[in-house]
C-alpha positions as CSV (number, residue, x, y, z in Angstrom):
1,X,-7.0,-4.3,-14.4
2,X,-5.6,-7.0,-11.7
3,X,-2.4,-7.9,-13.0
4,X,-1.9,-12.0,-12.8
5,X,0.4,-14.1,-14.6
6,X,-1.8,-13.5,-17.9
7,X,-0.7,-16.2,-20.4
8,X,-2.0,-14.5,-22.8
9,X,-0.6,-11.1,-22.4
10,X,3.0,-13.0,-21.9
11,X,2.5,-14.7,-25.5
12,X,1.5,-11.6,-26.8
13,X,4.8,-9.5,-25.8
14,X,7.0,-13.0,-26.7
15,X,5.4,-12.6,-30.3
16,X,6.3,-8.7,-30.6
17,X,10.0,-9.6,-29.1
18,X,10.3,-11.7,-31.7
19,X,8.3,-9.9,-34.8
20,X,10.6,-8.3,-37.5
21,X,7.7,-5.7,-38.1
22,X,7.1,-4.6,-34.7
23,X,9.9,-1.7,-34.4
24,X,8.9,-0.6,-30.6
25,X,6.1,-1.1,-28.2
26,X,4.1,1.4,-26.1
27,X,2.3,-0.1,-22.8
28,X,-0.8,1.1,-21.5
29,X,-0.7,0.7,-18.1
30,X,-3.7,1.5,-15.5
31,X,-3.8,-1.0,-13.1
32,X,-3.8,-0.9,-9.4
33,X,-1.3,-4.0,-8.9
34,X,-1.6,-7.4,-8.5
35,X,0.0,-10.6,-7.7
36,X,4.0,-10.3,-7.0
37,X,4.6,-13.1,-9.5
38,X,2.2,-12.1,-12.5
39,X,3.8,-8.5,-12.3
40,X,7.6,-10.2,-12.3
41,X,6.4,-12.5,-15.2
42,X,5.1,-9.1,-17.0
43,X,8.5,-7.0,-16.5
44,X,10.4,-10.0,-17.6
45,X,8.8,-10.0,-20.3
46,X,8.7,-6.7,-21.3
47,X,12.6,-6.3,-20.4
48,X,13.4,-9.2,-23.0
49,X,11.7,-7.1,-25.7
50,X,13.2,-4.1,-24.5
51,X,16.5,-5.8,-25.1
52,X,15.6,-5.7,-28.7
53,X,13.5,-2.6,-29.5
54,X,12.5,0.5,-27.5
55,X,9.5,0.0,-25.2
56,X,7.8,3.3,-23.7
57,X,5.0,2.9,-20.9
58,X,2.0,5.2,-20.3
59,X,0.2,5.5,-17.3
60,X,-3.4,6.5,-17.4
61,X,-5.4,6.7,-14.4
62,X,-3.7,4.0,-12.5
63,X,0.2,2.8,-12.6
64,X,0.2,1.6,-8.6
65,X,2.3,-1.6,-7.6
66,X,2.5,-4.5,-10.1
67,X,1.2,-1.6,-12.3
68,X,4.0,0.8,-11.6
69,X,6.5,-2.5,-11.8
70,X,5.6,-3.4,-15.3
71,X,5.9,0.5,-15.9
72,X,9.4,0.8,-15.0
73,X,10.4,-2.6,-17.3
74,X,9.9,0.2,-20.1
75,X,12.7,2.7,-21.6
76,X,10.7,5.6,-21.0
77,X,7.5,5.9,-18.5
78,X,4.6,8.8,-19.3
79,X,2.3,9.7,-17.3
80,X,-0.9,12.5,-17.0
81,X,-0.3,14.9,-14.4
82,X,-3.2,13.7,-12.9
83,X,-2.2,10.1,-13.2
84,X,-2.0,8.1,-9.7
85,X,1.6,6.1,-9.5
86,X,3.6,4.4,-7.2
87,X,2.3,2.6,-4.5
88,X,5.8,0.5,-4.2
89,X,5.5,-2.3,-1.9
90,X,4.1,-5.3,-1.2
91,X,0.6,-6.4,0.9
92,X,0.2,-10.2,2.2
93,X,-4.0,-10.2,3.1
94,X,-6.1,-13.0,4.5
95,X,-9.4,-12.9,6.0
96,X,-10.2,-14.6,9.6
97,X,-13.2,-15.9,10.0
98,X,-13.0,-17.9,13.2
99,X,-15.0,-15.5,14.7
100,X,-18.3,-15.5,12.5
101,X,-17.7,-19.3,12.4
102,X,-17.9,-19.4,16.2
103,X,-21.1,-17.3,15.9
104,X,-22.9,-19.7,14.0
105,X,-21.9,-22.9,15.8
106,X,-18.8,-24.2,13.1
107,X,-15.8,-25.4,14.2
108,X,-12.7,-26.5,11.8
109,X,-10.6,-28.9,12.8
110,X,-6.9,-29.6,11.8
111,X,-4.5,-31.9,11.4
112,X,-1.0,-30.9,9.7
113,X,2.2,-32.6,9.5
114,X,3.7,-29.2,11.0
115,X,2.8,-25.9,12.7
116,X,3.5,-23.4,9.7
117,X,1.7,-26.0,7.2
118,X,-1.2,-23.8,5.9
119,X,-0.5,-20.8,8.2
120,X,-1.9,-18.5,8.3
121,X,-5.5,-19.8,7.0
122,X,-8.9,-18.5,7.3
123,X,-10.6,-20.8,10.1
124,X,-8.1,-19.7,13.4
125,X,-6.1,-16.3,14.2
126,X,-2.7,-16.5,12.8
127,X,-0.2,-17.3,15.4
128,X,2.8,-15.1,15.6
129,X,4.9,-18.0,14.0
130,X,3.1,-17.3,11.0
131,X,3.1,-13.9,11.3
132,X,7.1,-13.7,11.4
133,X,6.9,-16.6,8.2
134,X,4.5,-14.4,5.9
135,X,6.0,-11.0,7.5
136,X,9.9,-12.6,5.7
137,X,8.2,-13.8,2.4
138,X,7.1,-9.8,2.5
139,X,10.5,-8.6,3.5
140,X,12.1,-11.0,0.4
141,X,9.7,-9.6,-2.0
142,X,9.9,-6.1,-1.1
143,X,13.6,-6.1,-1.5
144,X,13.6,-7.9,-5.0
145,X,10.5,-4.9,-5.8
146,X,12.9,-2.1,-4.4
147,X,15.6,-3.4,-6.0
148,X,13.4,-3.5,-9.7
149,X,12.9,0.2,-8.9
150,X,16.6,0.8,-7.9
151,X,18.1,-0.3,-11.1
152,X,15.5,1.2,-13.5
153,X,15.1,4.3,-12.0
154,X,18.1,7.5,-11.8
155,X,18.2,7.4,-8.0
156,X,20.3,5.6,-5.6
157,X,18.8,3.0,-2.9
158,X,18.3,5.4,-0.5
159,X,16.2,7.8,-2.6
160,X,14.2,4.4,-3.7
161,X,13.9,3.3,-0.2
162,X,12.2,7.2,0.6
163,X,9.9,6.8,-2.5
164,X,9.6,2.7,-1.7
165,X,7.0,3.1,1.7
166,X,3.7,2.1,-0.6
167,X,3.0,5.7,-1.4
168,X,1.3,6.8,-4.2
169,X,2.3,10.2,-6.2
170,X,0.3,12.0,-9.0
171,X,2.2,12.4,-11.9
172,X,3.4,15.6,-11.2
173,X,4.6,14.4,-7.9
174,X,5.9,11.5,-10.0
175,X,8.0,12.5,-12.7
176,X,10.0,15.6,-9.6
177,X,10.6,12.4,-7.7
178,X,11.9,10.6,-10.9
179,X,9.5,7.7,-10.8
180,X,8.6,8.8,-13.9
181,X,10.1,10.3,-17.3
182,X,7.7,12.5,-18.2
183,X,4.1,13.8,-18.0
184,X,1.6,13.4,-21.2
185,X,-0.4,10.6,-23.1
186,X,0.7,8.0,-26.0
187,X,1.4,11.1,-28.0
């Protein structure tokens, strides 16, 4: 599903990191992304019990953004050859609804302590300060997401920045363009 900063989860892979019993771990990934931060909290934790046991990841229907980031915190990284993967980037979205508001007669008033303070926000069309503000957080994230990809996968930067332009890739398409390791199940 929607990959957020699932406490849960997190306690869950902090317990097999730590477990004497648990000799590897095998993620089943089919999401199509999430938050920036709940997919970062995710790898993290996945890398920390990679750092003690092997970790594989398999890919089912769906391994796109945060998805495909937890997937590459793994060793190794299956997935079907119909499998959808990829989609590496990042996507800053807010609706603006100063227009039906207008329709029906509602007006939001403001007063901030600065011009960026809650830009952009649903009530007025983003100015282009606020534009160029979320349009850098994008940039910043995007570079600490291509540079995940970099170091995990066998390909330089400029093969990750090809791969890196929010495509997605079937599995077969995946595991040519060394997103992935391999194509087939938890097998």
């Amino acid at each position: 599903g929607t990959i957020t900063e699932d406490e849960e989860l997190l306690g869950r892979l902090s317990e097999i990191e730590k477990s004497d019993t648990a000799k590897g771990l095998i993620l089943q990934i089919d999401s199509p992304g999430g938050t920036t931060a709940g997919g970062e909290a995710i790898y993290e934790a996945v890398r920390k019990v990679a750092a003690k046991k092997p970790v594989a990841a398999q890919i089912g229907t769906l391994g796109a953004s945060a998805g495909y980031m937890i997937a590459v915190a793994a060793d190794h990284v299956v997935a079907r050859k119909s499998s959808i993967v990829g989609s590496i980037g990042v996507i800053f979205q807010y609706p603006d609804v100063s227009q039906l508001l207008g329709n029906v007669g509602v007006k939001v008033e403001s007063i901030k302590s600065s011009p960026l303070k809650a830009e952009p926000n649903f009530f007025t069309p983003a100015s282009e300060e606020a534009k160029a503000m979320i349009g850098r957080m994008i940039a910043d994230s995007y570079d600490w997401f291509v540079g995940i990809v970099d170091e995990r996968r066998p390909f330089d930067r400029s093969q990750t920045l090809a791969l890196a332009d929010g495509s997605v890739f079937t599995g077969r398409q995946a595991v040519q363009n060394k997103l992935i390791d391999e194509l087939g199940g938890q097998e």
